[in-house]
The first five atom37 places (N, CA, C, CB, O) and aatype in JSON, in Angstrom:
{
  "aatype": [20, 20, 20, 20, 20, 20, 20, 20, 20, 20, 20, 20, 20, 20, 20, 20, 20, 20, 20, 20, 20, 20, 20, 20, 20, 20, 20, 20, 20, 20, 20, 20, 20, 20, 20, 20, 20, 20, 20, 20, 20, 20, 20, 20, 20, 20, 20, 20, 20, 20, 20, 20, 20, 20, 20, 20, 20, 20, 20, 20, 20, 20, 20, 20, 20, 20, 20, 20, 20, 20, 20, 20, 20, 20, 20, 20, 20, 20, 20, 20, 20, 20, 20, 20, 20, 20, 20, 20, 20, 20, 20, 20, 20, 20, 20, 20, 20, 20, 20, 20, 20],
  "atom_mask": [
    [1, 1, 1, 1, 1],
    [1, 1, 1, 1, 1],
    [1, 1, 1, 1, 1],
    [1, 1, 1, 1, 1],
    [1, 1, 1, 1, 1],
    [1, 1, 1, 1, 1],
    [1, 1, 1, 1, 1],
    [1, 1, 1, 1, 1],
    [1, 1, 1, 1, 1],
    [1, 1, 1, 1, 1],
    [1, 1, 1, 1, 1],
    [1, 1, 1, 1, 1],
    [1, 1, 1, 1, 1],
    [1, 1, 1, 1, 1],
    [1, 1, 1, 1, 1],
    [1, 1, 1, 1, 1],
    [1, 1, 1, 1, 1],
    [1, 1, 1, 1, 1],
    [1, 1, 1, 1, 1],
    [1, 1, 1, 1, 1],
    [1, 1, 1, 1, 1],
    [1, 1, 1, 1, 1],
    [1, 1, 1, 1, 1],
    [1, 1, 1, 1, 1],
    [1, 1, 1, 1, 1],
    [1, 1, 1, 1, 1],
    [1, 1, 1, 1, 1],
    [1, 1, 1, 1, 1],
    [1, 1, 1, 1, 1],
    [1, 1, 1, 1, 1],
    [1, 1, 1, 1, 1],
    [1, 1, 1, 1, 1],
    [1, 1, 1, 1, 1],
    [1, 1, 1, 1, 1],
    [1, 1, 1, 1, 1],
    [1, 1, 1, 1, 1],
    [1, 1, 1, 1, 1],
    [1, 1, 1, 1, 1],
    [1, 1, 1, 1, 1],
    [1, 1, 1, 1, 1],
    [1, 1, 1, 1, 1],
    [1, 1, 1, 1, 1],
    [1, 1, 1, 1, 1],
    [1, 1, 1, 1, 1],
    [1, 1, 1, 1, 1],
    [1, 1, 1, 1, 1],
    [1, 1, 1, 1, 1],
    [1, 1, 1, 1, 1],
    [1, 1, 1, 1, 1],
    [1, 1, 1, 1, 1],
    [1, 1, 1, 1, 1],
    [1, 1, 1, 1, 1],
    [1, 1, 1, 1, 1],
    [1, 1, 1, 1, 1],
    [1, 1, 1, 1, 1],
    [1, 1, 1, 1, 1],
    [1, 1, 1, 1, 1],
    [1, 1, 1, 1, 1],
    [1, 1, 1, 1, 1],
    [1, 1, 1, 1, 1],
    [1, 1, 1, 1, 1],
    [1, 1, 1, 1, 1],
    [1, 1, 1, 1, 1],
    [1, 1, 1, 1, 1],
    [1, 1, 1, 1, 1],
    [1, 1, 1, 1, 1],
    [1, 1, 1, 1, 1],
    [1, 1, 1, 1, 1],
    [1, 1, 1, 1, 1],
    [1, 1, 1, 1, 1],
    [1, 1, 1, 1, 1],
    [1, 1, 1, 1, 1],
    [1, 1, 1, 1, 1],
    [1, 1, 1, 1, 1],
    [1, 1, 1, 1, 1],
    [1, 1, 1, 1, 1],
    [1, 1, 1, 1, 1],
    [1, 1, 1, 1, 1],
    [1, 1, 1, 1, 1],
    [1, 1, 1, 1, 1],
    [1, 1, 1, 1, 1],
    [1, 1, 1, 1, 1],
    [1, 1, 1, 1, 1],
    [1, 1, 1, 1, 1],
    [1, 1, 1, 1, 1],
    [1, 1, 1, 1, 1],
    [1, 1, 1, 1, 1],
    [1, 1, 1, 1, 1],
    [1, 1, 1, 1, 1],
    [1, 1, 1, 1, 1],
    [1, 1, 1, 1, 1],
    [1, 1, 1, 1, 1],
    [1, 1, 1, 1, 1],
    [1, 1, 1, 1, 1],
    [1, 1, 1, 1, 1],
    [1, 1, 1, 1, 1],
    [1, 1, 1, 1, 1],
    [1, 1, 1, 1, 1],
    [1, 1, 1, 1, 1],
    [1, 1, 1, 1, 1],
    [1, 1, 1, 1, 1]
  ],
  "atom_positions": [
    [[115.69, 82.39, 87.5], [114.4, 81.74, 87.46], [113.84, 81.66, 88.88], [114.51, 80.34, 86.82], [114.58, 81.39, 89.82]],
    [[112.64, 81.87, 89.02], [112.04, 82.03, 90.17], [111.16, 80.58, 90.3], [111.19, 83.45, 90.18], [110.47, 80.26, 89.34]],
    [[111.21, 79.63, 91.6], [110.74, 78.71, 91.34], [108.98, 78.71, 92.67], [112.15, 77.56, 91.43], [108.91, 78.53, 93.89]],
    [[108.14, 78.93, 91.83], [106.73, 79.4, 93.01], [105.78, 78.1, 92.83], [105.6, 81.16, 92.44], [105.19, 77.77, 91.81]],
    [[105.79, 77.42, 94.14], [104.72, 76.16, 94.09], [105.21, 74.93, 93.06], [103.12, 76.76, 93.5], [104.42, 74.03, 92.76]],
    [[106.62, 74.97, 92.54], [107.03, 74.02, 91.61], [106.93, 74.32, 90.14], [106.34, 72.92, 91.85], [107.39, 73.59, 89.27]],
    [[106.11, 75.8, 89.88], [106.73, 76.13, 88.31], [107.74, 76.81, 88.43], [105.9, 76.93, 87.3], [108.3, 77.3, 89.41]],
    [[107.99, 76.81, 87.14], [109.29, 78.06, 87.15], [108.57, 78.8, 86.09], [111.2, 77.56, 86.65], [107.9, 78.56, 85.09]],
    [[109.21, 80.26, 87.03], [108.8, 81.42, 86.2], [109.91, 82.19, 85.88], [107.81, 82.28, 86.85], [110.88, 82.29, 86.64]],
    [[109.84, 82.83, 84.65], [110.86, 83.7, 84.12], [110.99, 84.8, 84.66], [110.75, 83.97, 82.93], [110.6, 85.49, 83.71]],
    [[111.17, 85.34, 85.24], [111.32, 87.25, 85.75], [110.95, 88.4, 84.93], [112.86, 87.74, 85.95], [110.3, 89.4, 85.21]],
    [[111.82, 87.78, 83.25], [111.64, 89.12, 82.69], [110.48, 88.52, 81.77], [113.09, 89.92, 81.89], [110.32, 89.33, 80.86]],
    [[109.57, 87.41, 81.62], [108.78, 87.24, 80.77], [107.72, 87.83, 81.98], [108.73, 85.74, 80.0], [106.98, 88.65, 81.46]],
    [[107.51, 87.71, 83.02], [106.41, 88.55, 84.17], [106.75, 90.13, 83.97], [106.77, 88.07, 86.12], [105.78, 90.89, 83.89]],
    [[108.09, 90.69, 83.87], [108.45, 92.06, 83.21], [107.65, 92.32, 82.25], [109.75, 92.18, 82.65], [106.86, 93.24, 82.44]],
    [[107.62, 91.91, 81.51], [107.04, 92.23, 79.71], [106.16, 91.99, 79.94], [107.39, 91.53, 78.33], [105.49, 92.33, 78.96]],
    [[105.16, 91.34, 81.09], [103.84, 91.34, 80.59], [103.59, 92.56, 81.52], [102.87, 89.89, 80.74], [102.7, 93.26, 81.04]],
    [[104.13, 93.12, 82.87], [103.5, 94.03, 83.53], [104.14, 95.74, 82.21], [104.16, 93.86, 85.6], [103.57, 96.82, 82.02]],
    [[105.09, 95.34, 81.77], [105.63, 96.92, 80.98], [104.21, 96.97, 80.21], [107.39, 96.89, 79.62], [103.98, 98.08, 79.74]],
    [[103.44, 96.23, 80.03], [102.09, 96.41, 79.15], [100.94, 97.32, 79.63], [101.43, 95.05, 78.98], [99.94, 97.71, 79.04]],
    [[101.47, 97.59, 81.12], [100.54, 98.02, 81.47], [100.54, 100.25, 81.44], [100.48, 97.08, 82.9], [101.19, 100.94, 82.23]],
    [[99.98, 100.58, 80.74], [100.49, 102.06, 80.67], [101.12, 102.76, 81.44], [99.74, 102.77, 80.54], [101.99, 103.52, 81.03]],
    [[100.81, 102.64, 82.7], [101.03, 103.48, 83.51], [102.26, 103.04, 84.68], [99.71, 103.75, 84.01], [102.45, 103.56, 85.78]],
    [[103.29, 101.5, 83.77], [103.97, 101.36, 84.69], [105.53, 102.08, 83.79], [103.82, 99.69, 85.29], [105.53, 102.19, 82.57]],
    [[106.51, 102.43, 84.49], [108.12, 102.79, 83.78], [108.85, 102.44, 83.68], [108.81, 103.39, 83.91], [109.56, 102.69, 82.7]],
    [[109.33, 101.23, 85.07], [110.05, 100.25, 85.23], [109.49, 99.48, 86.38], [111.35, 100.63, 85.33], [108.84, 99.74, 87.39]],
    [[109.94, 98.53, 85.86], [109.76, 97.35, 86.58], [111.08, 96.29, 86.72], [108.58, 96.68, 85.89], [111.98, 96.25, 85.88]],
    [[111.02, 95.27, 88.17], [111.93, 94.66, 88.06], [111.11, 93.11, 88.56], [113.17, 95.36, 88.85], [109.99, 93.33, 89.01]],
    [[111.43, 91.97, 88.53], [110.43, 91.05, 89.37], [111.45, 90.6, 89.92], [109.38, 89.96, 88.73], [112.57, 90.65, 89.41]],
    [[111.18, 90.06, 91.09], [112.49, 88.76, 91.91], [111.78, 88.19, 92.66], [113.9, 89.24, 92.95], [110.76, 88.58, 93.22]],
    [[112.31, 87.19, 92.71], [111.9, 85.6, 93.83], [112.03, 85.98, 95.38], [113.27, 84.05, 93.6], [113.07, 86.63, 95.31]],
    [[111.72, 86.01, 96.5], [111.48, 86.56, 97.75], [111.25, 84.94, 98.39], [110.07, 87.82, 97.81], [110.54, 84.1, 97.84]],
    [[111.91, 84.74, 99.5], [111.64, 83.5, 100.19], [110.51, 83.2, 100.89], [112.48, 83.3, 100.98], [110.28, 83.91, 101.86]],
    [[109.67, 82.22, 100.59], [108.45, 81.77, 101.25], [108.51, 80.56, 101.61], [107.35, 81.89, 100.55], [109.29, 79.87, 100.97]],
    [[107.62, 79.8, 102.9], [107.74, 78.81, 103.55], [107.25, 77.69, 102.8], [107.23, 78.98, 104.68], [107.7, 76.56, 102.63]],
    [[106.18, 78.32, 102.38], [105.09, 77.47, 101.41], [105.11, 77.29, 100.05], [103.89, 77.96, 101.46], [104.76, 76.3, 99.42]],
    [[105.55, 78.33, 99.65], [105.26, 78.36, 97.66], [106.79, 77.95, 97.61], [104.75, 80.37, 96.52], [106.85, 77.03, 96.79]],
    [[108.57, 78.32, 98.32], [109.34, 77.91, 98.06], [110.01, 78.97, 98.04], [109.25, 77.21, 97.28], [110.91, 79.13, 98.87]],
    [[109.66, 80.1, 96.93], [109.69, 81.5, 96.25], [108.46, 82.13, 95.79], [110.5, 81.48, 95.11], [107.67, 81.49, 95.1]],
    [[108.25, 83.37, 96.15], [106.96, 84.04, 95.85], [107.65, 85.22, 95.11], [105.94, 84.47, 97.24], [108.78, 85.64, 95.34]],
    [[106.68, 85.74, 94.07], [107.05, 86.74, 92.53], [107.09, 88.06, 93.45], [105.51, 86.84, 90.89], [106.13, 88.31, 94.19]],
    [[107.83, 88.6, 93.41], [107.71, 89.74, 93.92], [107.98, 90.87, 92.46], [108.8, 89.79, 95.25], [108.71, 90.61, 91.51]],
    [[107.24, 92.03, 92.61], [107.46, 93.45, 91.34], [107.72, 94.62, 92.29], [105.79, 93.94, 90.17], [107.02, 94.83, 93.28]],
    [[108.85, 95.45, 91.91], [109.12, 96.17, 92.28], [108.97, 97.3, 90.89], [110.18, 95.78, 93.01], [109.78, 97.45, 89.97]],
    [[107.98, 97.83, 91.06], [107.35, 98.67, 89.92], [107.73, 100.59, 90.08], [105.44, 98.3, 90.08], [107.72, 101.21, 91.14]],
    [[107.99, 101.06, 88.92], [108.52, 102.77, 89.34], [107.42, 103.18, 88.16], [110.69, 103.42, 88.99], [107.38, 102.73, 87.01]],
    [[106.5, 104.21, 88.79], [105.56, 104.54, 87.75], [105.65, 105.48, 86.62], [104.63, 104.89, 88.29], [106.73, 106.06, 86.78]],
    [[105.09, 105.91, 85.6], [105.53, 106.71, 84.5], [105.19, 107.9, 85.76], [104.6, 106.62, 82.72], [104.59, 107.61, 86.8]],
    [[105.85, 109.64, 85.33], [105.37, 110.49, 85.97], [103.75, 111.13, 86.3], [106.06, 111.13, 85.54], [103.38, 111.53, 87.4]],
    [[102.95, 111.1, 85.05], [101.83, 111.5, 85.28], [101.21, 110.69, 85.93], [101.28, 111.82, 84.4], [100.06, 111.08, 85.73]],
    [[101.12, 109.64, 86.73], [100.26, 108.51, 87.23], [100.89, 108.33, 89.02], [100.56, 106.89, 86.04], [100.37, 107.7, 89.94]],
    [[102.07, 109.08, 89.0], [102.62, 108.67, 90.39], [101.69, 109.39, 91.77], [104.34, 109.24, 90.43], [101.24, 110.54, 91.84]],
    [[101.63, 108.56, 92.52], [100.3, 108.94, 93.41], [98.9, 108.43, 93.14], [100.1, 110.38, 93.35], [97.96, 108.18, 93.89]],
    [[99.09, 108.35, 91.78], [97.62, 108.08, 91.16], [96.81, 107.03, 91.18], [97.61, 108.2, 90.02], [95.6, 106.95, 90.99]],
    [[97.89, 105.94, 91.51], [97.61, 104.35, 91.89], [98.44, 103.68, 92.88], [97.79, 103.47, 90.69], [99.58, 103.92, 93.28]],
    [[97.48, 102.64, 93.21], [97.93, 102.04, 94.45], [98.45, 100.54, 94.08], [96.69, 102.05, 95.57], [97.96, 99.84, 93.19]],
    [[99.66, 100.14, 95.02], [99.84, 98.82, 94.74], [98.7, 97.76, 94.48], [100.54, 98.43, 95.72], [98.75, 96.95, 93.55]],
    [[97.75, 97.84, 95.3], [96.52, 97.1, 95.25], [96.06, 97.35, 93.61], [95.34, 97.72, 96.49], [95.9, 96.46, 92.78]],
    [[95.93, 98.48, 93.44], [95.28, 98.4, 91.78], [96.3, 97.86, 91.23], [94.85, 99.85, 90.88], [95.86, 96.8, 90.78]],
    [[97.73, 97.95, 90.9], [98.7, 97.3, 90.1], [98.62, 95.78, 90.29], [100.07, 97.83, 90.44], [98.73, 95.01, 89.33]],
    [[98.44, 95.4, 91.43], [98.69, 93.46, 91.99], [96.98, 93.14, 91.36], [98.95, 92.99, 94.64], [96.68, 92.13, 90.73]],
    [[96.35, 93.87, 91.6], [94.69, 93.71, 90.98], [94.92, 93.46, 89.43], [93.57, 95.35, 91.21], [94.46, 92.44, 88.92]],
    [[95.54, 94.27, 88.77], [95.6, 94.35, 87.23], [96.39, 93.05, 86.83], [96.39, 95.78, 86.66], [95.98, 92.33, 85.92]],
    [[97.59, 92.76, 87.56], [98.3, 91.4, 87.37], [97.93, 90.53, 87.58], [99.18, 91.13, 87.79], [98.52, 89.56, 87.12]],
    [[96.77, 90.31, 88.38], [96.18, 89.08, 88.64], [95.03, 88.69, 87.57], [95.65, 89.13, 90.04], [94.65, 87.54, 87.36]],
    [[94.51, 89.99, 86.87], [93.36, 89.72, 85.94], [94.49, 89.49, 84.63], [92.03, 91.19, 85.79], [94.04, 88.45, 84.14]],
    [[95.48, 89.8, 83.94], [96.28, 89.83, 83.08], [97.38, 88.97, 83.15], [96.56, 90.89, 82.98], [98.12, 89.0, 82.16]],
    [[97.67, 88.23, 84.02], [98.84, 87.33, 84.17], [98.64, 85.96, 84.62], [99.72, 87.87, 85.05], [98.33, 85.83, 85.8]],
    [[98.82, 84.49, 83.6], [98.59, 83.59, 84.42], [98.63, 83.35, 85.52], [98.9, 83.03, 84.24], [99.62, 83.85, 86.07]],
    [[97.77, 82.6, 86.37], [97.71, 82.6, 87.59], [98.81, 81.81, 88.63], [96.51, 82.21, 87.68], [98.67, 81.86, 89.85]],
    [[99.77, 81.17, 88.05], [101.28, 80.83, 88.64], [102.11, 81.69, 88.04], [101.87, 79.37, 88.37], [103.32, 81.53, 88.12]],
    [[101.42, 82.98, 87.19], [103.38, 83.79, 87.25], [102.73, 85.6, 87.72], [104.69, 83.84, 84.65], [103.54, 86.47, 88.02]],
    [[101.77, 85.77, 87.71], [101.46, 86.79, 88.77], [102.44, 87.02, 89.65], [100.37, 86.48, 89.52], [103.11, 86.04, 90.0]],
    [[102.75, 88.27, 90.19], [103.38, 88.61, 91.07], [102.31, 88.71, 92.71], [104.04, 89.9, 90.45], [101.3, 89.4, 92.56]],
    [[102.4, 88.37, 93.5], [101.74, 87.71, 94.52], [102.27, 88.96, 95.53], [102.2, 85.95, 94.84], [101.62, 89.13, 96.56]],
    [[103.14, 89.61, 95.32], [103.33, 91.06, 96.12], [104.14, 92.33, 95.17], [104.39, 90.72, 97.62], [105.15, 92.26, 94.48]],
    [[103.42, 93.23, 95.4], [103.95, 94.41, 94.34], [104.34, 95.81, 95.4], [102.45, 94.88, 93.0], [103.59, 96.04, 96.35]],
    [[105.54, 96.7, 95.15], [106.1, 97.36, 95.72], [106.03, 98.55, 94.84], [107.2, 96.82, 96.1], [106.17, 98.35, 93.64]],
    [[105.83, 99.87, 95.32], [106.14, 100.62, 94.42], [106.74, 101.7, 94.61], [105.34, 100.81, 93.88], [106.25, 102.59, 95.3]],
    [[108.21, 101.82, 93.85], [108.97, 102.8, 94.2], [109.38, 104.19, 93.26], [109.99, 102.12, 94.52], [109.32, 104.4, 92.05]],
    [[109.79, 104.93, 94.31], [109.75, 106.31, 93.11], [110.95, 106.36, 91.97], [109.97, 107.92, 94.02], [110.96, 106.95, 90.89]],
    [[111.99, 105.48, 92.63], [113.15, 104.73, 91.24], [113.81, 103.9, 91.33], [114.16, 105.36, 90.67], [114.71, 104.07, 92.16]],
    [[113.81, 103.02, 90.85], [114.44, 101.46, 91.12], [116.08, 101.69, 90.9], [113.75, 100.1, 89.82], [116.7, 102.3, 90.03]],
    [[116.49, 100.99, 91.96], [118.3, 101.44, 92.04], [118.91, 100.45, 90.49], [119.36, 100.56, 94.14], [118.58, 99.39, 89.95]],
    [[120.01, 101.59, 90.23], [120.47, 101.14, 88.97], [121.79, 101.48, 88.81], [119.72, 101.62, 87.91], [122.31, 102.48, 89.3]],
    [[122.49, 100.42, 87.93], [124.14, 101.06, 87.7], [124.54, 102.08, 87.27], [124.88, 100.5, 86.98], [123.76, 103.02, 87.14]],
    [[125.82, 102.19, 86.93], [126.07, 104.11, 85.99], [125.33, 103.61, 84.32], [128.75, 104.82, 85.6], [125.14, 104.32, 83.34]],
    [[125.15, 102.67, 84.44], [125.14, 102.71, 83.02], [123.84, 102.41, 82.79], [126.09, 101.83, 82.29], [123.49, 102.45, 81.61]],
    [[122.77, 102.03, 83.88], [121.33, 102.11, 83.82], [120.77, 100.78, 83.86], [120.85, 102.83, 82.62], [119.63, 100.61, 83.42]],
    [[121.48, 99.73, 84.36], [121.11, 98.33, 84.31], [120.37, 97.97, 85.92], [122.62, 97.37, 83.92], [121.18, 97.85, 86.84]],
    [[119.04, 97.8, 86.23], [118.59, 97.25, 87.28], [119.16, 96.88, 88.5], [118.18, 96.47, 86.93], [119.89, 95.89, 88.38]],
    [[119.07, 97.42, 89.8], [120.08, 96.09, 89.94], [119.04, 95.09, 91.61], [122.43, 96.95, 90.51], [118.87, 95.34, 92.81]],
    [[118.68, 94.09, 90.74], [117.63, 93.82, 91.28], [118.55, 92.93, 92.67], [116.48, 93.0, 90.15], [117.98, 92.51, 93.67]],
    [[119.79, 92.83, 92.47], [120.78, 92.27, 94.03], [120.41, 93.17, 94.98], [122.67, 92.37, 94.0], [120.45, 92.78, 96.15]],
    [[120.02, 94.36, 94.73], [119.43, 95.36, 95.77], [118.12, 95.19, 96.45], [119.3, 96.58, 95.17], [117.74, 95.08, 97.61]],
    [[117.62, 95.2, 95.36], [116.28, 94.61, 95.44], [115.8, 93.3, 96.56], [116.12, 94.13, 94.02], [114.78, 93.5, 97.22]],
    [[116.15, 92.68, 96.65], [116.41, 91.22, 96.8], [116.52, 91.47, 98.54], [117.99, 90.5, 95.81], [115.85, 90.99, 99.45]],
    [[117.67, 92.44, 98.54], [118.21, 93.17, 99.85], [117.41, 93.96, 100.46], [119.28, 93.95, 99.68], [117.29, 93.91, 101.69]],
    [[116.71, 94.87, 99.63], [115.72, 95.82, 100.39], [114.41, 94.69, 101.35], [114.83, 97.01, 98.93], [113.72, 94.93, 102.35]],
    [[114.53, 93.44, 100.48], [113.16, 93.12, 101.27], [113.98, 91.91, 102.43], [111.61, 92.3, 99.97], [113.11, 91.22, 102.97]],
    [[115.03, 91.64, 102.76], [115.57, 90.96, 103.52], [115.58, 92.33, 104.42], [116.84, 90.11, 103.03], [116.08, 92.33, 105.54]]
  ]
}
């Protein structure tokens, strides 16, 4: 649970609302340390193939902000060409977490 400005937000309920968006493939969200909010939403988004290049983080964090309540928005979006994963294909957002430390 990610705790931003005193709500708590779910990770994978901010997941499911960005997988809505067509043109994303995977996604992961995690909590990132901030001075002020506590924890800020971070998405680390991998795009379907026909769309890669095609959009910019700015349009993806743009689309989440018009589509996602405004305390579970992701407040910074990353976008990578494949999100690191186990042998067996499970996220592994401990990486994640690491890439931005």
């Amino acid at each position: 649970m990610i705790k931003y400005k005193g709500h708590s937000v779910f990770p994978r309920e901010v997941e499911e609302l960005i997988y809505m968006n067509e043109k994303v493939d995977e996604v992961a969200v995690v909590g990132v340390p901030d001075p002020v909010a506590g924890e800020n939403i971070k998405a680390y988004i991998s795009l379907k193939t026909d769309f890669k290049g095609n959009i910019s983080e700015q349009e993806l964090l743009k689309w989440c902000k018009e589509n996602i309540s405004p305390y579970k928005y992701p407040r910074i979006v990353e976008i990578l060409p494949e999100l690191p994963k186990t042998v067996i294909g499970k996220i592994l957002k401990r990486e994640l977490r690491e890439i931005y430390n």
